[in-house]
C-alpha positions in Angstrom: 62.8 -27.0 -57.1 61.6 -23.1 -56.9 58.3 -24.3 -56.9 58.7 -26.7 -53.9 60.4 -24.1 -52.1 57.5 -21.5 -52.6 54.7 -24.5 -51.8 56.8 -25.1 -48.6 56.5 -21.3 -47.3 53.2 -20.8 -48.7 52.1 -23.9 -46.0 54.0 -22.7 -43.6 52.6 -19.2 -43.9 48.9 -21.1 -43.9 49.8 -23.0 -40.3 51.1 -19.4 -39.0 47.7 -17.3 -40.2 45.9 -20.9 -38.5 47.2 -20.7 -35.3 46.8 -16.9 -35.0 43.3 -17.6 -35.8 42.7 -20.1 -33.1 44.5 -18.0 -30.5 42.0 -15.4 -31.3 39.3 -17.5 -31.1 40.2 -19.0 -28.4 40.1 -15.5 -26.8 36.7 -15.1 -26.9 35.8 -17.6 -24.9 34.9 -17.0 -20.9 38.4 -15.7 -18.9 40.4 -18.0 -17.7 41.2 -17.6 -13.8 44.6 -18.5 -13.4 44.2 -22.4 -12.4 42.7 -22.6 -16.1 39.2 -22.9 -15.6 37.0 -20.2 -17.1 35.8 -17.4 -14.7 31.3 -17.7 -13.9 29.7 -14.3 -15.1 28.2 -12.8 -11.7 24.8 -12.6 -11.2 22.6 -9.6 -12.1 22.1 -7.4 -9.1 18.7 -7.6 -7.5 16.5 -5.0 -6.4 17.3 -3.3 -3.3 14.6 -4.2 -0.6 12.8 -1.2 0.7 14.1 0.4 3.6 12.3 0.4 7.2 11.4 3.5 8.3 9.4 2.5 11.2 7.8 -0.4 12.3 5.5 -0.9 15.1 6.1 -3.6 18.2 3.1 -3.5 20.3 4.4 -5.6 22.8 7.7 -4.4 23.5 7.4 -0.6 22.3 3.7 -0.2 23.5 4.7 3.2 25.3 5.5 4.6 22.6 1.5 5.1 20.8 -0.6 7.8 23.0 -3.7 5.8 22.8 -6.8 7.6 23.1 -10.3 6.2 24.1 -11.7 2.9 23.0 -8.0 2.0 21.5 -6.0 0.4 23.4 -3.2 -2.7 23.2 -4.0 -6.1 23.6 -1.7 -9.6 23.2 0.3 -7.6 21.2 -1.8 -5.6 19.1 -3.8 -2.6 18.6 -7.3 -2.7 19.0 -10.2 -0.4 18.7 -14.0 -1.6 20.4 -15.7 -0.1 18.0 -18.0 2.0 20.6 -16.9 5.4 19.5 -20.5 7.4 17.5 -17.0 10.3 16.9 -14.4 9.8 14.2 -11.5 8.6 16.8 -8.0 9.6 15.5 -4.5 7.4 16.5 -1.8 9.4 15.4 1.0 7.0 14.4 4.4 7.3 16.0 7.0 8.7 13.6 6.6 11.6 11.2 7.5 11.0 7.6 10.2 13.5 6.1 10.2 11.3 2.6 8.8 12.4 -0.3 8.2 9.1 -1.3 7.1 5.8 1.5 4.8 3.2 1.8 2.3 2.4 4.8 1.6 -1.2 5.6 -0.8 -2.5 7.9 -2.6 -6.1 8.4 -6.4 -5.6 9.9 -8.6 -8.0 11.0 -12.5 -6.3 11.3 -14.8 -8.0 13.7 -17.9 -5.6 13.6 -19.7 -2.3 12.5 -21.8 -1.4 15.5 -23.2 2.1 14.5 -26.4 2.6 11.6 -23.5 2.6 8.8 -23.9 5.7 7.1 -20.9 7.4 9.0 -19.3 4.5 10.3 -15.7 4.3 8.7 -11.9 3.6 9.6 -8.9 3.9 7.7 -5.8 6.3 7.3 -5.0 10.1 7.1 -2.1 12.2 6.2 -1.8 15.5 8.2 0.9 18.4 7.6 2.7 19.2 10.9 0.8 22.1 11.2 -2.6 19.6 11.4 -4.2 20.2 7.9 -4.9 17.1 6.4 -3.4 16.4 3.0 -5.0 13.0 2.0 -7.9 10.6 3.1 -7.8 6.7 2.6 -10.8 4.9 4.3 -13.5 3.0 4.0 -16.3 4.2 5.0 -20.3 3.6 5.3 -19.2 0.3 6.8 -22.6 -1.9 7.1 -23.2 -4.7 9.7 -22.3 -6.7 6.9 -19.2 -5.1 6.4 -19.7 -3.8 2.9 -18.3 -1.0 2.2 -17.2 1.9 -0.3 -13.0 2.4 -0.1 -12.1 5.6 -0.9 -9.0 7.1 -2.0 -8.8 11.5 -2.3 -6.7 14.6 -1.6 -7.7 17.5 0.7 -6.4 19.4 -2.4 -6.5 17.5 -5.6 -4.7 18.7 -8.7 -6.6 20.3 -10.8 -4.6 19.5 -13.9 -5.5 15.9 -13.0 -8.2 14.2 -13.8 -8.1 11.4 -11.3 -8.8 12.9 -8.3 -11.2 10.5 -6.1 -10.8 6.9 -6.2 -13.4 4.6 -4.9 -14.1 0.5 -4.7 -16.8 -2.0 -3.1 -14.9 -3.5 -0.5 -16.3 -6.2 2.2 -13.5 -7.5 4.1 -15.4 -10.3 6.0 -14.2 -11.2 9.2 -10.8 -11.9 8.5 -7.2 -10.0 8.2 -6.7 -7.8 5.5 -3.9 -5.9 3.6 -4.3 -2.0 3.3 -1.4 -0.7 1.7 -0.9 3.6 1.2 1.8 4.5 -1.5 2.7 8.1 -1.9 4.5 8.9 -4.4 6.1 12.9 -4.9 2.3 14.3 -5.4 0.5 10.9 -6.0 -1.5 8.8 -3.4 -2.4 5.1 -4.1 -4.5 2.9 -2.0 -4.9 -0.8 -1.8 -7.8 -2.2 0.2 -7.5 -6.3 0.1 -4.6 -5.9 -2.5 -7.3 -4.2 -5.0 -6.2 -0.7 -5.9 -8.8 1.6 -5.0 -9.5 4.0 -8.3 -6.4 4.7 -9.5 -3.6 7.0 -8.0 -5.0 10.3 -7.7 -2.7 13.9 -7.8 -2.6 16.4 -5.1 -1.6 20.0 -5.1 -0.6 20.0 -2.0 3.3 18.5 -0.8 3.0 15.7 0.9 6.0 15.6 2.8 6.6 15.8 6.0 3.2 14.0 7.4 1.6 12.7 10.3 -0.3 9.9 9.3 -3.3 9.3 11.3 -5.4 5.5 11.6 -8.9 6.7 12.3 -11.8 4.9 13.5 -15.7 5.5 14.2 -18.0 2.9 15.1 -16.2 -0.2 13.5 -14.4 -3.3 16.0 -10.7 -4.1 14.3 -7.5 -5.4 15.3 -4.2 -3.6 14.0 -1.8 -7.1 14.1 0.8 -5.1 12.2 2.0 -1.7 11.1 4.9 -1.1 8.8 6.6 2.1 7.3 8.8 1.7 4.2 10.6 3.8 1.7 11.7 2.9 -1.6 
């Protein structure tokens, strides 16, 4: 009789340590919202899209670029007649304060018209004061189009090894990318989404700028222009 008793509360103490044992499980499972059904895990936060800084409207905010000659705005976008023998320069609207932005453009070249060895077009960054802090262009432009992208600082960083960047680059006679990243002290350039070099140091800040589009004996069409930051 003792021994039936003591078999009766050990079972009962088994069913007890049991159900404790599924509660807990049962506890690790997804949360339960309070109709019962289990509560969906949210979805990983994406990457915050860069932020506009400036972007250019040729048709509605034309007044707003000075243009000098042989530029000038056409069906909505910016073109140059390539007639200029002297480096032309566009200053770009807005100033950049950032120490970090991106400058976007989408060019379509039509035509080198000069003997090649200076002809060029392509991008500078200028302090406020004027001195130019950063060249990306590509220059000796043939009548082919070939030519030799180049990415530099007015003052590279002499701790630095990479301080010039260069890359064959024909565009043909269709619209391109060309893409400037600066980065604190570090200047990329993408010519045709190819990374010219690598990203090369300066010494020099690089914020605030001016940034410049210059032009010198080579037909192209700005269609776009677009200022980001991170």
């Amino acid at each position: 009789m003792f021994l039936h008793h003591r078999l009766r509360n050990i079972r009962a103490a088994l069913a007890l340590v049991g159900l404790i044992a599924t509660l807990a499980l049962a506890g690790c499972g997804p949360a339960a919202s309070s109709s019962g059904k289990p509560t969906p895990t949210p979805p990983p936060t994406a990457t915050p899209a860069p932020r506009v800084l400036y972007q250019a409207d040729f048709t509605n905010r034309a007044s707003e670029w000075k243009l000098p000659p042989h530029w000038s705005i056409v069906n909505g976008a910016l073109e140059n007649d390539g007639q200029s023998s002297a480096v032309i320069e566009l200053p770009i609207p807005y100033q950049v304060t950032t120490q970090n932005y991106t400058l976007s453009l989408q060019i379509l070249t039509l035509a080198a018209n000069g003997p090649g060895v200076n002809d060029e077009y392509g991008f500078l960054g200028k302090s406020p004061s004027g001195k130019r802090l950063y060249t990306a262009a590509l220059t000796e432009v043939e009548h082919t189009l070939h030519s030799y992208a180049v990415c530099y600082p007015a003052n590279p960083d002499a701790t630095n090894n990479n301080n010039f960047g260069t890359y064959d680059f024909t565009p043909g006679r269709q619209t391109r990318p060309y893409v400037v990243q600066v980065e604190g002290p570090f200047i990329s350039f993408l010519a045709g989404g190819s990374l010219v070099g690598t990203p090369v140091k300066s010494a020099d800040q690089l914020a605030p700028a001016q940034l410049v589009i210059v032009d010198q004996n080579v037909q192209l069409v700005v269609q776009s222009l677009t200022i980001t930051t991170p």
